[in-house]
C-alpha positions as CSV (number, residue, x, y, z in Angstrom):
1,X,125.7,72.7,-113.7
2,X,125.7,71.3,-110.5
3,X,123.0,72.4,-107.6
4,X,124.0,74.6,-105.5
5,X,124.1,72.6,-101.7
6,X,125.2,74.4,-98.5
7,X,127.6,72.3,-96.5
8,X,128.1,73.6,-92.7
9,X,131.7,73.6,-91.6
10,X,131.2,70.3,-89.1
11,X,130.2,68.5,-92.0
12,X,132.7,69.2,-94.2
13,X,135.8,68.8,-91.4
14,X,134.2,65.1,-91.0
15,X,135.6,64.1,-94.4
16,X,138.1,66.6,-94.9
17,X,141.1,68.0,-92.8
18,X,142.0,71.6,-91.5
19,X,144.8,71.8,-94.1
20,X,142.4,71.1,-96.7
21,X,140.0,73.6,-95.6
22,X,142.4,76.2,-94.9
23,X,143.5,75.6,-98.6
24,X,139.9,76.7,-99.9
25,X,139.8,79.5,-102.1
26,X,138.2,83.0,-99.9
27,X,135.9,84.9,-101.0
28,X,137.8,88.7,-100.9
29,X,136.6,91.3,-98.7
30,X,137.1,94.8,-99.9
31,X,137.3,97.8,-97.5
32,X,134.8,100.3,-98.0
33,X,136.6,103.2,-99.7
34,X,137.0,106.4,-98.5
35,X,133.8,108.3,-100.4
36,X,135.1,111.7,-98.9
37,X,138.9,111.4,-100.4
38,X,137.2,109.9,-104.0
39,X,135.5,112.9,-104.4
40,X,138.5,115.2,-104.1
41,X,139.9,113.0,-106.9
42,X,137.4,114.1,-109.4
43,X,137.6,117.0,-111.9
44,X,135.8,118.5,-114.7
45,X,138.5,116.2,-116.9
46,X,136.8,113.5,-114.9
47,X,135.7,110.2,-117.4
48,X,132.0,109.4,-117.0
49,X,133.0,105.8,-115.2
50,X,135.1,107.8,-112.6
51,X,131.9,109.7,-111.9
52,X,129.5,107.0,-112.1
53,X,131.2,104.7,-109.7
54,X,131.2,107.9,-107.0
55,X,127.3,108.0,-108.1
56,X,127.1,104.3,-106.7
57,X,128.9,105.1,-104.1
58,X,127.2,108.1,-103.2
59,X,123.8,106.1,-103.2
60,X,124.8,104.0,-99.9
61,X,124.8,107.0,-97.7
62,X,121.8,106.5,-95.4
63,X,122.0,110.3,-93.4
64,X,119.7,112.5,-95.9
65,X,121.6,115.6,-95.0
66,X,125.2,113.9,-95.3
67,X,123.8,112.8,-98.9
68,X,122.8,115.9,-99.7
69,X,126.4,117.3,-98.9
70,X,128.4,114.2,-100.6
71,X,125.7,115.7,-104.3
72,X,126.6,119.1,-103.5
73,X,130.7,118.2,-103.7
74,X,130.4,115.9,-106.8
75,X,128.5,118.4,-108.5
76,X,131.3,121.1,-107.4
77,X,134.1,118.9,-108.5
78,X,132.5,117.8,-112.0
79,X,130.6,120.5,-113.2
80,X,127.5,118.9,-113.2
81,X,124.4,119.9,-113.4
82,X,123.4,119.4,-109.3
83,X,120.0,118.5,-110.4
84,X,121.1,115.8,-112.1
85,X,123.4,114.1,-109.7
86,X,120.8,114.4,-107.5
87,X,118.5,112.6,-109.8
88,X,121.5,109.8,-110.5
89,X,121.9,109.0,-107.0
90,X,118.4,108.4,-106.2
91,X,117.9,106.2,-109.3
92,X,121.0,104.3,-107.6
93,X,119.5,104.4,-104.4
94,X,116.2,102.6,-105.8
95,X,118.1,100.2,-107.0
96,X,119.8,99.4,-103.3
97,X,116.3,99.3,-102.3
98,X,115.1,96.7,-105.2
99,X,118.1,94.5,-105.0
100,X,117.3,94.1,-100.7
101,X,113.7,93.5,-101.6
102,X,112.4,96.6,-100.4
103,X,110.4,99.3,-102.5
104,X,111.3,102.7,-102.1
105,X,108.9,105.1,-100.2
106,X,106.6,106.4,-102.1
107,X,106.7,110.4,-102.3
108,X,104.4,112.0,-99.6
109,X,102.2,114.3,-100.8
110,X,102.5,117.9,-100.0
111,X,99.3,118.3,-97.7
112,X,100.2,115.1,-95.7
113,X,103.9,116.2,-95.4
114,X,102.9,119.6,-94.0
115,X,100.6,117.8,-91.9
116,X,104.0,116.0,-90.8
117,X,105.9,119.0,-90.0
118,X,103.4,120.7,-88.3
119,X,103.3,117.9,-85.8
120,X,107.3,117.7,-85.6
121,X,107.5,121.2,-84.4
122,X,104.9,121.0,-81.6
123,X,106.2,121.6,-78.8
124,X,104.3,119.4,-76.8
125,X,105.1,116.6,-79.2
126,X,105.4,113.7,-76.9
127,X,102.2,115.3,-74.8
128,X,100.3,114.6,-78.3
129,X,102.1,111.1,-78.8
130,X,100.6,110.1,-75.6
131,X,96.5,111.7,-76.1
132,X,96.6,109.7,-79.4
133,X,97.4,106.3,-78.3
134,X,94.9,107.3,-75.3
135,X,92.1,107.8,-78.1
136,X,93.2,105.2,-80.1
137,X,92.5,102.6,-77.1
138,X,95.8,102.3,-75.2
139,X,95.2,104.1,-71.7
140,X,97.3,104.6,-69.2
141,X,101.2,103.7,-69.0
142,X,102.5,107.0,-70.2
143,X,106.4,106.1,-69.4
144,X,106.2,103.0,-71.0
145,X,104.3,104.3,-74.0
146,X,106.6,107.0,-74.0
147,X,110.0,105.0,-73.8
148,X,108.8,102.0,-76.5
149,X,108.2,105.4,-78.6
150,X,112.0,106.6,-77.9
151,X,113.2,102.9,-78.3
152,X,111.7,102.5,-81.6
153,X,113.2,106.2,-83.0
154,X,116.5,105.1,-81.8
155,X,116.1,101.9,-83.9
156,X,115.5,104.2,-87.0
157,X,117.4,106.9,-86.6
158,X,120.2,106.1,-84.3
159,X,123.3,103.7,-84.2
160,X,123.2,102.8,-80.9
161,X,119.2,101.1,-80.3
162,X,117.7,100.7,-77.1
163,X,116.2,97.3,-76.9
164,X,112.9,96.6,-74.9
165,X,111.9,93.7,-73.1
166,X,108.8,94.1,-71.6
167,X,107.4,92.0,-68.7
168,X,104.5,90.9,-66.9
169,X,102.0,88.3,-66.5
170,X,99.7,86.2,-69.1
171,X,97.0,88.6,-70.3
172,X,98.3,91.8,-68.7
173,X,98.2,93.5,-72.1
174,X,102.5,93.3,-73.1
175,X,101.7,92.5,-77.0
176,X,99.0,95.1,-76.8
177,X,101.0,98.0,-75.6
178,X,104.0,97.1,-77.8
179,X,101.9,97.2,-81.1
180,X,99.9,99.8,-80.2
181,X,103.2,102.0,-80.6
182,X,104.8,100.5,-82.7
183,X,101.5,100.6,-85.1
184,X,102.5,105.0,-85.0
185,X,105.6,103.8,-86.9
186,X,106.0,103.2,-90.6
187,X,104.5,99.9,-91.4
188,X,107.7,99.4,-93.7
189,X,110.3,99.9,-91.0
190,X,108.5,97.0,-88.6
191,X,109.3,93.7,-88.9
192,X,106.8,91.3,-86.5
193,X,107.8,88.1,-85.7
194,X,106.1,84.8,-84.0
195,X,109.3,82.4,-83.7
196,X,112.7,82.7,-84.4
197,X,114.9,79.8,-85.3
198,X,117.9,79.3,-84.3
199,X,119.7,80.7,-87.4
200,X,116.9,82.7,-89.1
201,X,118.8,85.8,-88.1
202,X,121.9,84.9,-89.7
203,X,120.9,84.1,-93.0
204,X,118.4,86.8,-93.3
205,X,118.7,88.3,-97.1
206,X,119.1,91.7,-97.5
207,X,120.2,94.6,-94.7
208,X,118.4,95.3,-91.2
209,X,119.7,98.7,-90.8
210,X,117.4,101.1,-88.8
211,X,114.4,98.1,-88.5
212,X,112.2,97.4,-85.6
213,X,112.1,94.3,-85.1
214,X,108.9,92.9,-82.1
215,X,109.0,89.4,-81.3
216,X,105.7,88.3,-79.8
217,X,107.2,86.0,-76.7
218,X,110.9,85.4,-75.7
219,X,109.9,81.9,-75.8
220,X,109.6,81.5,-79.5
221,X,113.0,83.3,-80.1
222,X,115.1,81.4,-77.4
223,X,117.0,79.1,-79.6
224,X,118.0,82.4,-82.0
225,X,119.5,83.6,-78.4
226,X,123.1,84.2,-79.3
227,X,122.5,85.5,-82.8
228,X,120.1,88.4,-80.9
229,X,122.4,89.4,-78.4
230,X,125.3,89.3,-81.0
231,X,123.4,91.3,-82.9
232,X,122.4,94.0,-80.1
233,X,126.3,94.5,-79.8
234,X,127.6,94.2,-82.6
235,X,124.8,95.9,-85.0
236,X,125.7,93.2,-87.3
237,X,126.0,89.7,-87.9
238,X,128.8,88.6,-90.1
239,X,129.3,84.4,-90.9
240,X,131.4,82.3,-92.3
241,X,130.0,79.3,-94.3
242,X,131.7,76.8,-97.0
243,X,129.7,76.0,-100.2
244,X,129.9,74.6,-103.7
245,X,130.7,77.3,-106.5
246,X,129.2,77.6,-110.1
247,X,132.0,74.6,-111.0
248,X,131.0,72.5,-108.4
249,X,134.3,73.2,-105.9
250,X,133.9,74.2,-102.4
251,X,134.7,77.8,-101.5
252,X,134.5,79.6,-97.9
253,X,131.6,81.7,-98.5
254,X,130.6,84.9,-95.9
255,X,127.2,85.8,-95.1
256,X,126.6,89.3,-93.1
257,X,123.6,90.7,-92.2
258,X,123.8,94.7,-91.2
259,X,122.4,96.5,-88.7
260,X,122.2,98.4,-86.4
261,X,118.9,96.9,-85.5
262,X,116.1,97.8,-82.4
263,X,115.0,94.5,-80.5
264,X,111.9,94.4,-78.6
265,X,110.7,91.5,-77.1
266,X,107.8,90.4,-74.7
267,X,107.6,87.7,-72.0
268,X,106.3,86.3,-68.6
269,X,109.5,85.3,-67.4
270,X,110.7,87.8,-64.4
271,X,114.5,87.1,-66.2
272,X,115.7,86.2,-68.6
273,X,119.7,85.1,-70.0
274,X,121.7,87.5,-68.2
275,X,123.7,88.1,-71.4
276,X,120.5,88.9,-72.6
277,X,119.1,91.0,-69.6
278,X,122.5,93.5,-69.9
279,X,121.8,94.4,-73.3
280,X,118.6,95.9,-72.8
281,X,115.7,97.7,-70.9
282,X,113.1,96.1,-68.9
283,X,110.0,97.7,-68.9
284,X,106.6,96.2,-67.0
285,X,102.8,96.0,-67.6
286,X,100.6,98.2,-64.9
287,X,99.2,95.5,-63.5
288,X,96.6,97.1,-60.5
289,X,93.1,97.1,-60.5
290,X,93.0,100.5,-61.7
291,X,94.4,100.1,-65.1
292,X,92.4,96.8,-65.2
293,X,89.4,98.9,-65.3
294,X,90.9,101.5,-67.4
295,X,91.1,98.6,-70.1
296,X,87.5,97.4,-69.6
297,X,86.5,100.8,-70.4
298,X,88.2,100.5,-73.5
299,X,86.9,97.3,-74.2
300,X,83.6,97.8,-73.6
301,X,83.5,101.3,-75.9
302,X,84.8,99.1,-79.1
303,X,80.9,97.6,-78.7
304,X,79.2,100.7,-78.0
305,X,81.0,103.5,-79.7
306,X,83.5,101.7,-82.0
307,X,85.4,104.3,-83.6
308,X,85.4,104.5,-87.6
309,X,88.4,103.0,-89.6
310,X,89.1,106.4,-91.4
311,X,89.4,108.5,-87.5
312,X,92.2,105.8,-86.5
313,X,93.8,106.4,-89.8
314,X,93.5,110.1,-90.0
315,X,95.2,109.7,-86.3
316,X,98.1,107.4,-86.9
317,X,98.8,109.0,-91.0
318,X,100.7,112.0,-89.5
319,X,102.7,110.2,-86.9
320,X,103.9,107.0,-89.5
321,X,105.1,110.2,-92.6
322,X,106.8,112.6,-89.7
323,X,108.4,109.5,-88.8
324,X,109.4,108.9,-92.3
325,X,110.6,112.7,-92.4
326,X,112.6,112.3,-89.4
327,X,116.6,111.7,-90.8
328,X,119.6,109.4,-88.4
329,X,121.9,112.1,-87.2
330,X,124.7,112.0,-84.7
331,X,124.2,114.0,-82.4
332,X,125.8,115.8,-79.4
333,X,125.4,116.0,-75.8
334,X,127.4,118.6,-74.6
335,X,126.3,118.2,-70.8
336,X,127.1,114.3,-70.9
337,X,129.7,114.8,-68.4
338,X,128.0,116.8,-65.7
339,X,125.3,113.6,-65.5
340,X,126.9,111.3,-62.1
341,X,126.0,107.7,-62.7
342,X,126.6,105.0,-60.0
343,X,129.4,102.8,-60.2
344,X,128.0,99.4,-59.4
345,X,127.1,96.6,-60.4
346,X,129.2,96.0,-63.2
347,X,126.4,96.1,-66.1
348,X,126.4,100.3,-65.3
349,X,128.8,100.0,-68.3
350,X,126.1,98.8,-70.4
351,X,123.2,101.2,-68.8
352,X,125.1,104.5,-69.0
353,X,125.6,104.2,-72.7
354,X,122.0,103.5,-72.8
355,X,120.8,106.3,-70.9
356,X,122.9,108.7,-72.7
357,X,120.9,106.9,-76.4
358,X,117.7,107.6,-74.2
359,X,118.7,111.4,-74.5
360,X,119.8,110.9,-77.8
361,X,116.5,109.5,-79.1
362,X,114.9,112.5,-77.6
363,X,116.8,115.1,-79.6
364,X,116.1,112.7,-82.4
365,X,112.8,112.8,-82.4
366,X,112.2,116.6,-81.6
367,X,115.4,117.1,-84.6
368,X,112.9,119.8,-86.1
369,X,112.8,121.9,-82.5
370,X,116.8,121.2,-82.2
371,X,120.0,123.4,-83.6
372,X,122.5,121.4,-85.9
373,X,126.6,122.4,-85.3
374,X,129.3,121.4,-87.0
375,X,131.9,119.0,-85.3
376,X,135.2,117.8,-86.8
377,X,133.9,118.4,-90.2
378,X,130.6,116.6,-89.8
379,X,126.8,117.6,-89.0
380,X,125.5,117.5,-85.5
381,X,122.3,117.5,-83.5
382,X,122.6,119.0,-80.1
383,X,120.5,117.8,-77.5
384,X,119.1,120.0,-75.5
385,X,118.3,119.6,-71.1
386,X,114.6,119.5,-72.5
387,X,115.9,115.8,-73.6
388,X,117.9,115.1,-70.4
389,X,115.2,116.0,-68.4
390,X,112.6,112.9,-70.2
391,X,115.3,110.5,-70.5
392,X,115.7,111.4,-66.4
393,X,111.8,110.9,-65.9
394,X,111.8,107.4,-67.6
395,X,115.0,105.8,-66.8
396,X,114.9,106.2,-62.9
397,X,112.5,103.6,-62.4
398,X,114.1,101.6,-64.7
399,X,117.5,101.6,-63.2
400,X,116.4,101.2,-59.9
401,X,114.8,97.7,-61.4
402,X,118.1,96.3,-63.3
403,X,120.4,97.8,-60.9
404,X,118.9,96.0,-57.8
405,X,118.6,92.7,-60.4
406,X,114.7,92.4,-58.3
407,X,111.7,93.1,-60.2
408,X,108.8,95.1,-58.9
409,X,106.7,92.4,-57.5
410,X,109.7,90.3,-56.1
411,X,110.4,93.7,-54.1
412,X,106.6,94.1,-53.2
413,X,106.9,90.7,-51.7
414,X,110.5,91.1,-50.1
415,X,108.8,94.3,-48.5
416,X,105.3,92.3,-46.9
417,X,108.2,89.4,-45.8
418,X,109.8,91.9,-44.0
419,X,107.1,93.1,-41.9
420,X,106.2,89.1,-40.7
421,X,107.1,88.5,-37.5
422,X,106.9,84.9,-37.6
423,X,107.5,82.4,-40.6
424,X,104.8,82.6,-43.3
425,X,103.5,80.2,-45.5
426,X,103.0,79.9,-49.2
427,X,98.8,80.5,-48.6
428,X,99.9,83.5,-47.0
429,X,101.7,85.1,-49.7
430,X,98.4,84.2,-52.3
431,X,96.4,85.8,-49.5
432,X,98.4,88.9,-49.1
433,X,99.7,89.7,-52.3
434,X,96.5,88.6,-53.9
435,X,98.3,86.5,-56.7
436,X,97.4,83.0,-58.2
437,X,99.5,80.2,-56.5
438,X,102.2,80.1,-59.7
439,X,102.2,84.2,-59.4
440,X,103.6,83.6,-55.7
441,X,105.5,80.5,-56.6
442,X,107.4,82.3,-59.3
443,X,108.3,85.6,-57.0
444,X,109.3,83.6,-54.3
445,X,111.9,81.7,-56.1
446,X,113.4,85.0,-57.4
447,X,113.7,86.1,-53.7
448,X,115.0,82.9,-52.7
449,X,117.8,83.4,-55.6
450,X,118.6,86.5,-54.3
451,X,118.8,85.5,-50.4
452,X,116.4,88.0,-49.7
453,X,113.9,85.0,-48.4
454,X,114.8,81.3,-47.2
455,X,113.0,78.5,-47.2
456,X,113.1,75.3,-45.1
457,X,113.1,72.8,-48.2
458,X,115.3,72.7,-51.0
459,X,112.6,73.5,-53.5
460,X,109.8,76.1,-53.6
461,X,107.0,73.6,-54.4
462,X,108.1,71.4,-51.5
463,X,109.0,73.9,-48.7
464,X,105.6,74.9,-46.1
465,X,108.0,77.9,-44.7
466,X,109.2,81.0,-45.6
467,X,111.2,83.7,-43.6
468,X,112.7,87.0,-44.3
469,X,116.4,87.5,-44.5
470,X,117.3,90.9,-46.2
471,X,116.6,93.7,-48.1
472,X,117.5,93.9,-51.8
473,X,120.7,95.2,-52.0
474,X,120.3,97.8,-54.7
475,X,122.9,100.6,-56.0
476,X,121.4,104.2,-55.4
477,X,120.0,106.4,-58.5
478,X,120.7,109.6,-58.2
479,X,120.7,111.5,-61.1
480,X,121.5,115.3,-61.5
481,X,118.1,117.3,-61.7
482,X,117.7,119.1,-64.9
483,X,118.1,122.7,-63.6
484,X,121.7,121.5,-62.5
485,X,122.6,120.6,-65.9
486,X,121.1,124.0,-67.3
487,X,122.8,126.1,-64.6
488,X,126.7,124.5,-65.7
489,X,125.7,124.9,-69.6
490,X,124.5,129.0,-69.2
491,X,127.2,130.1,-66.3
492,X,130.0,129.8,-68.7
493,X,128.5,132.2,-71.2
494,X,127.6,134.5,-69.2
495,X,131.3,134.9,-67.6
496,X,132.4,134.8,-71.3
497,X,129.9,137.9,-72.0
498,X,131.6,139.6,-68.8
């Protein structure tokens, strides 16, 4: 038998024609059936293949509760014992899980899953999130703790992630924060990564759905670019390739990769692709003195008190299984209109979607402190103003960032410009701003870029003066207070109770 050799399509067109490969045998695509309209197919006169292949079927569904309902209805229709199809399904389902080279959780024991629950239904669940990680050694940067946390929930539990990019300089502590998150998060569900090449992503084996994938640097994923942001709008990848069968012939071969999948990334750069910026969130390291010495504190405590390996598990065990109790529901925002959103720049019609997940994610992670309805035959989470009201805290800042397209320090700097009377030189801006030469050379540039600041060369490096031109011209954020929200969602019952 001949070895089995990939041949890429430019290859292959350099000795062949386009007739001959559009004469190539495809590989066939089948729809996914309809698992609902199967079931009401079967019968108690049902033969035991019928019933096994819905069994298969059955296994795919990822929702717990929708699983539990698509059991319930085969047993109904069959006749079946419901403990056994239960039982059938999950040995199917552990097969899904062997065949993507991925062992299937092992069952939580009761103590440590009450443990779990008990921490889901506190109500000051995100208050607790955020004393942990303090004790566990990342201080300060509650909103950014707090929206890597959302981020990450909506990778696992959500179809519509919100990807992370976080920013700042060299040694400002971006890999640090990231993982020390991402470390309250199953182990199993996070997927670190050093470099990405090019098309690593595209011929990855087995699914992606609800991962977390953390890149260390933007840098060593640049050349995987297009497959990432692909990815982060599609929630799949999905290639064609032509290679040799079992008898040696060449056949047009697809290779998918499923999703959806949450992206974060860390780098120095202030920007990155702009296809690349409108897909996600950018979020940036503290960088003042303060939290400098809030870090040294820390730092200096690992060599004087270092804290035993069992208290950092006994801290992080309850947050990685109530993760791993949490289910992906869709879920409902029934205030989603009331919330005003600007209307400019374009990429709002990228943001808005992503505030609304930000919401989402809330009610996601607090599902055991939310009601469930049902919609158009199907199970619901409603979020609650409670959500609304965190997604509001943590995305204004963030809007007003992407929105203006000027990060924080290129504002700080636009700002200090503004107040110069006379031209200023490059010395001045070290001096003022109290940043390293290739701090102020970087900032400058992205105030050039945006005309906020002109120059009298045509490079940074080589011009010795600097002016102020204008502001940044940013869209305003103004988003309904919570109250509002709460006010239009009670009024209309109380008129109906009249």
């Amino acid at each position: 038998m001949p070895s089995k050799k990939k041949t890429g399509l430019d290859d292959y067109l350099c000795t062949h024609s386009v007739t001959e490969l559009l004469a190539l045998p495809r590989v066939r695509i089948e729809t996914e059936p309809d698992l609902h309209a199967l079931i009401e197919e079967l019968s108690t006169e049902s033969d035991s293949a019928q019933v096994d292949r819905l069994l298969k079927i059955a296994a795919n569904v990822i929702n717990l509760i929708d699983a539990e309902i698509v059991v319930k209805k085969i047993a109904t229709r069959t006749g079946l014992r419901i403990g056994l199809v239960r039982e059938q399904v999950a040995f199917y389902r552990s097969q899904l899980c062997e065949a993507a080279n991925e062992k299937p959780p092992a069952p939580m024991p009761d103590a440590e899953q009450e443990e779990a629950l008990h921490l889901l239904q506190s109500p000051d669940l995100l208050q607790r999130f955020l004393n942990d990680t303090e004790i566990l050694g990342c201080v300060g940067q509650s909103s950014e703790k707090t929206t890597i946390k959302l981020a990450a929930a909506s990778g696992r539990l959500s179809d519509d992630p919100i990807n992370i990019v976080i920013k700042g300089e060299s040694a400002a502590g971006k890999n640090f924060l990231l993982n020390s998150v991402l470390q309250t998060e199953p182990p199993e569900d996070v997927i670190d990564i050093s470099r990405m090449t090019a098309k690593a992503l595209q011929y990855r084996q087995g699914s992606l759905k609800h991962k977390i994938i953390a890149i260390a640097e933007v840098r060593g994923s640049e050349d995987a670019d297009y497959s990432i942001r692909t990815f982060q709008s599609e929630k799949k990848i999905k290639i064609w390739t032509v290679e040799k069968n079992a008898d040696g012939k060449l056949e047009t071969q697809e290779q998918a990769v499923e999703g959806p999948t949450v992206f974060f990334q860390t780098t120095t750069k202030p920007h990155l692709h702009m296809e690349n910026e409108t897909r996600c969130f950018d979020l940036f390291v503290d960088e003042t003195e303060g939290q400098t010495k809030k870090i040294q504190a820390v730092q200096s405590q690992r060599y004087t008190d270092p804290m035993p390996e069992v208290d950092r598990e006994r801290i992080l065990r309850p947050w990685r299984n109530a993760a791993r109790l949490l289910v992906p529901m869709p879920v409902l925002i029934p205030f989603a209109a009331r919330i005003q959103f600007p209307t400019r720049p374009l990429r709002v019609r990228r943001d808005y979607p992503r505030v609304l997940s930000l919401v989402e994610a809330s009610a996601l992670l607090h599902q055991r402190q939310r009601q469930c309805v049902e919609k158009n035959g199907r199970l619901y989470l409603v979020a609650t103003v409670d959500d609304y009201a965190i997604a509001r805290e943590l995305v204004t800042s963030l809007l007003e960032s992407v929105l203006s397209g000027a990060t924080p320090k290129c504002k700080k700097l636009i700002e200090w410009a503004k107040t110069q009377k006379d031209k200023f030189s490059k010395r001045e801006v070290d001096v003022a701003m109290n940043w390293t030469r290739k701090t102020a050379l970087k900032y400058l540039r992205e105030a050039i870029d945006l005309a906020c600041v002109g120059m009298n060369a045509e490079k940074v490096e080589k011009s010795g003066e600097f002016w102020f031109v204008t502001d940044v011209d940013s869209a305003s954020v103004s988003l309904p207070p919570p109250e509002e929200l709460a006010e239009a969602i009670i009024r209309p019952s109380m008129e109906g109770d009249k």
